[in-house]
N, C-alpha and C positions, 0 to 999 in steps of 0.2 A: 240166518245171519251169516253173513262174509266171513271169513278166517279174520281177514286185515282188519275187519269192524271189530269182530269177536274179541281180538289183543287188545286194542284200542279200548275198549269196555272195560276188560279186565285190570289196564293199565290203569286208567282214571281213578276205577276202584282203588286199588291200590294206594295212588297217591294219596286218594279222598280219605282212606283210613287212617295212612301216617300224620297226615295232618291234622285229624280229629285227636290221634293220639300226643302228638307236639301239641297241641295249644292245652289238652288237658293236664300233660307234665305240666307246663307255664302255670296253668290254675293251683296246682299244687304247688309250685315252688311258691308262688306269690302268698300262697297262705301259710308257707313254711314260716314259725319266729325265726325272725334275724337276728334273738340271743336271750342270755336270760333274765334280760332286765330292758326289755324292751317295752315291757308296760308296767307300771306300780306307782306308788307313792315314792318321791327323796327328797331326804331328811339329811337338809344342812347342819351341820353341828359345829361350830365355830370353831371349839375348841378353848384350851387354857391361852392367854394370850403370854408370847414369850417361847410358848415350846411347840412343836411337831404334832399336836395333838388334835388337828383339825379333821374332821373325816366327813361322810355322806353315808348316811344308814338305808337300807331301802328295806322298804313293805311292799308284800305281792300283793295286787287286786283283789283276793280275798281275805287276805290281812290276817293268812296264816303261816307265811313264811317271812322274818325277819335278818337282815342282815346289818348289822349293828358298825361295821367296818368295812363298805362293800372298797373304797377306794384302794385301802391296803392290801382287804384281801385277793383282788385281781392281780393291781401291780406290785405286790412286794417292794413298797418304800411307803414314808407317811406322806399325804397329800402335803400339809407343810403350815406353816402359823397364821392363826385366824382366817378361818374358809366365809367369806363374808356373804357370796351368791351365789347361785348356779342357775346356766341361762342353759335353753334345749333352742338348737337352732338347726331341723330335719335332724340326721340321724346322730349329730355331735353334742356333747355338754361341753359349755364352758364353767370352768370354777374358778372365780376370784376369789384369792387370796390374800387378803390386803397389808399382811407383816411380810407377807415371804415376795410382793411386791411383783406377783403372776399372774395366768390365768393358764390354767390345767387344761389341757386341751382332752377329751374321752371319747372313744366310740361309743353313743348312749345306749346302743341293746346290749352290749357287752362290758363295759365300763373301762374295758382296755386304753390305757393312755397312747395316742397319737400324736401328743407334741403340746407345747407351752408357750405362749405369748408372753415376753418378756419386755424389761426397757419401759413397764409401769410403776409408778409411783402411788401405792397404796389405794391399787382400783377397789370400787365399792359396789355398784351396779350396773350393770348391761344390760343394751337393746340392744336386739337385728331389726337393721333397716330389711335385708333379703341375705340369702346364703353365703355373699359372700361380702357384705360389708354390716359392719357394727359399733356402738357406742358405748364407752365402760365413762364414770365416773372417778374422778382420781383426786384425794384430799392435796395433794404434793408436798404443799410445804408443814402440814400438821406434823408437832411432835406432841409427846403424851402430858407435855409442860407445859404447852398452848399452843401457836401455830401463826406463821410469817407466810405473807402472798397471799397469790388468789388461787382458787381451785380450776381445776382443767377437764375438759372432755377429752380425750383419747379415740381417734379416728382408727379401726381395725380393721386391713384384710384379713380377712375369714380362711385365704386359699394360701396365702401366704403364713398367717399369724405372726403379722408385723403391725407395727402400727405405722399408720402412713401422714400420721397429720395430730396435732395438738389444737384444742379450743380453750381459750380462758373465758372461764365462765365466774362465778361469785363462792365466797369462800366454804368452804366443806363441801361442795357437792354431794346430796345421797340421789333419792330417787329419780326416775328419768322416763320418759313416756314418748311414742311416737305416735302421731298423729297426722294425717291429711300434710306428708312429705316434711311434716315440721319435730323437731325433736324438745320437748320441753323439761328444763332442768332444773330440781327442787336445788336451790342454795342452802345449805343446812346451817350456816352461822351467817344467814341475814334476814332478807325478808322477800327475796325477789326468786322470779321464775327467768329462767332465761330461754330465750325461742330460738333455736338454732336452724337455719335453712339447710336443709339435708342434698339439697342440688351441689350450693355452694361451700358448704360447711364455715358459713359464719354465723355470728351471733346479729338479727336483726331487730330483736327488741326484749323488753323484761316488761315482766309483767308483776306488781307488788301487791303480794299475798298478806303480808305479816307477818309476825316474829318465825322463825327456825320450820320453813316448810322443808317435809321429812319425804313421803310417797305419793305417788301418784296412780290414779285409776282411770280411767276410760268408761261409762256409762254408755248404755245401749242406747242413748240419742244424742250421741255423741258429745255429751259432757264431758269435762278434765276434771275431774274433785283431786283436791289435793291436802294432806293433813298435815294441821303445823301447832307449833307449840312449843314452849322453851319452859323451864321447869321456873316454877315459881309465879308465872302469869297463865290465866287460862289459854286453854288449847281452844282450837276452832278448825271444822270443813271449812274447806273453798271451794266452792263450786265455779268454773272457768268456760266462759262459750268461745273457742274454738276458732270461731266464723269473724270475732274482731279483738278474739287474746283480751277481754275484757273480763276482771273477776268482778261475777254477776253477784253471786251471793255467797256470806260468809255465816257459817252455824257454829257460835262461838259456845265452848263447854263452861259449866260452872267450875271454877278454880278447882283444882285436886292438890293432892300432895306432892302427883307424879306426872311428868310430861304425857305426852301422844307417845306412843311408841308404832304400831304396825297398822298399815291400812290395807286391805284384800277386796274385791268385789265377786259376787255369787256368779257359776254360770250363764244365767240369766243376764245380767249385769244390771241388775235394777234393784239391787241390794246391798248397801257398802257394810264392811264389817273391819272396825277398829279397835285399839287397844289405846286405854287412859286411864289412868289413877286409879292402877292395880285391878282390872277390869276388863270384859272385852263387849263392847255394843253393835247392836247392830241397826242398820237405820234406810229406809226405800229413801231412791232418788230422788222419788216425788214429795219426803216430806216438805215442812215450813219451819222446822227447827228440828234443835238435835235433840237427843233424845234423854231422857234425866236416868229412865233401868237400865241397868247391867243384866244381858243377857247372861253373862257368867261371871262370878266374882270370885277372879284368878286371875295373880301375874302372869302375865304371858310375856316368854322372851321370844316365841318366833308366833306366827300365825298365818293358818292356812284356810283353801275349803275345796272340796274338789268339786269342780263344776258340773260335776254329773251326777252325783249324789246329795251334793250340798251337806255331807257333812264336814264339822269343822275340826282342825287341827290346831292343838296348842302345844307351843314347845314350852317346858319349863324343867327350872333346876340350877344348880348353883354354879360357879365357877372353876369349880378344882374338881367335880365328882359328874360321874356320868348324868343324863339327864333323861327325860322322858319327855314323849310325845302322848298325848291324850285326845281320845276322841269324843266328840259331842255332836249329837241330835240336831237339827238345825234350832228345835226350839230349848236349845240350854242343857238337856238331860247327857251326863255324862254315856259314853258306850266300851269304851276300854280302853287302857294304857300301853306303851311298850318302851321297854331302857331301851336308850339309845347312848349317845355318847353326848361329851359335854356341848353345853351349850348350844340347845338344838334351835338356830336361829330363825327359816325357811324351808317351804313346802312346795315341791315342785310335782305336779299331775300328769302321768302320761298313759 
């Protein structure tokens, strides 16, 4: 072999290793955690309404390490009064807060706070369209004595955390669901959906559910179920096709004592799982009616399931004292409890 070939051989080598050894640093970095709350269960806890007491509890993946105040304990201040959501959009939480009339902006592997979207009026629920634009739900003109006006969407840049645009939709607004570039809006004190074109951001049609439609879910063949119900008349599923905003079918409940309160669907999404008259059911897409057993007979104030295990979470507890989260089997058998803070409202999977 040549000298000048010889170098040339050796050179290549050379590079050939640094670069075996650069992309295997990269392989390790990328498997490095980006913090330590980058994967777990969170545990919205409302709070007393009126004081500072709203927080986010988090349970690790093996559901042996609890943090009961993760929001204060990061940043050293309280989140702020009545924590009503928290949405995960890549590596950001947003937390509405709907007394303190924000949303929390957090690094979500870290929980470090990044900044606050403000200039909302008692938002309630959020959707991402994509990273960097989103929908919160906003009561406006509600006070705790009744409530004057219509209720409004709240148009968000994400990179800003401003809001860029208002929608009047129907009064209370809670739940909210995207679908096929269309945004659909549970009216909480009427009886209508409102379809929002997400190109344009207006409102292009309502679609009527019946009395006080609360949440809304997305099924694996592309159904909208939505749960509604005002306390004192039966509650009922809506099941909604999509393709002409048409409510196809409604599974109306036998009268309770106590409205609808929370709707969730399984991993799978062929599974919906709700709460009614002090109760929580569980019911497949594919049924012909709703269902008369209580998978578990417990008020539930939040309710969850984590789509990978399908097991379920209940939040329960009073209003002045801490609360607890509770887990269950998918077929009803309890599996263990843990305090968390008041009013554990929602369950977010990561």
């Amino acid at each position: 072999m040549k000298v000048n070939t010889l170098k040339k051989y050796f050179l290549y080598l050379i590079l050939g290793t640094s670069s075996m050894l650069a992309s295997s640093c990269d392989s390790e970095n990328d498997l490095e955690p980006k913090g330590a709350y980058e994967h777990g269960v969170f545990i919205l806890n409302e709070g007393q309404f009126s004081t500072p007491t709203a927080e986010v509890s988090y349970l690790s993946p093996d559901a042996k390490t609890l943090v009961p105040d993760l929001f204060n304990k990061v940043n050293n201040r309280p989140l702020g009064d009545a924590a009503q959501s928290i949405t995960f959009v890549g590596d950001k939480a947003y937390i509405a807060v709907n007394a303190s009339e924000k949303i929390e902006v957090v690094n979500a592997n870290t929980f470090a706070s990044i900044g606050v979207i403000n200039g909302l009026k008692i938002p309630r629920y959020m959707a991402a369209l994509n990273s960097s634009k989103a929908y919160v739900t906003e009561y406006v003109g509600y006070a705790f004595s009744g409530y004057t006006g219509t209720g409004r969407v709240a148009v968000l840049d994400l990179n800003t955390n401003t809001v860029t645009k208002t929608i009047n939709v129907g009064l209370l607004p809670e739940g909210l669901l995207l679908s096929n570039n269309k945004l659909y809006v549970a009216n909480g004190s009427g009886n209508t959906i409102s379809v929002i074109n997400t190109s344009t951001d207006v409102v292009e049609s309502t679609i009527n559910v019946g009395e006080s439609p609360k949440h809304l879910v997305l099924d694996a063949n592309n159904k909208i179920w939505v749960l509604r119900g005002g306390y004192g008349t039966p509650g009922a599923l809506v099941k909604i096709d999509p393709a002409n905003n048409n409510a196809t079918t409604s599974y109306t409940f036998p009268l309770g004592t106590s409205g609808p309160g929370y709707l969730t669907i399984n991993g799978a999404k062929n599974t919906l799982y709700f709460t009614y008259n002090s109760a929580v059911y569980a019911m497949p897409v594919t049924a012909t009616s709703a269902p008369t057993t209580a998978l578990i007979h417990r008020t539930a104030y939040g309710l969850g399931i984590d789509p990978q295990t399908n097991i379920l979470y209940l939040g329960v507890g009073g209003y002045t004292s801490n609360g607890w989260a509770v887990r269950y089997q998918p077929t009803g058998a309890v599996i263990d409890s843990f305090q968390v803070r008041i009013l554990p409202n929602g369950f977010s999977f990561r």
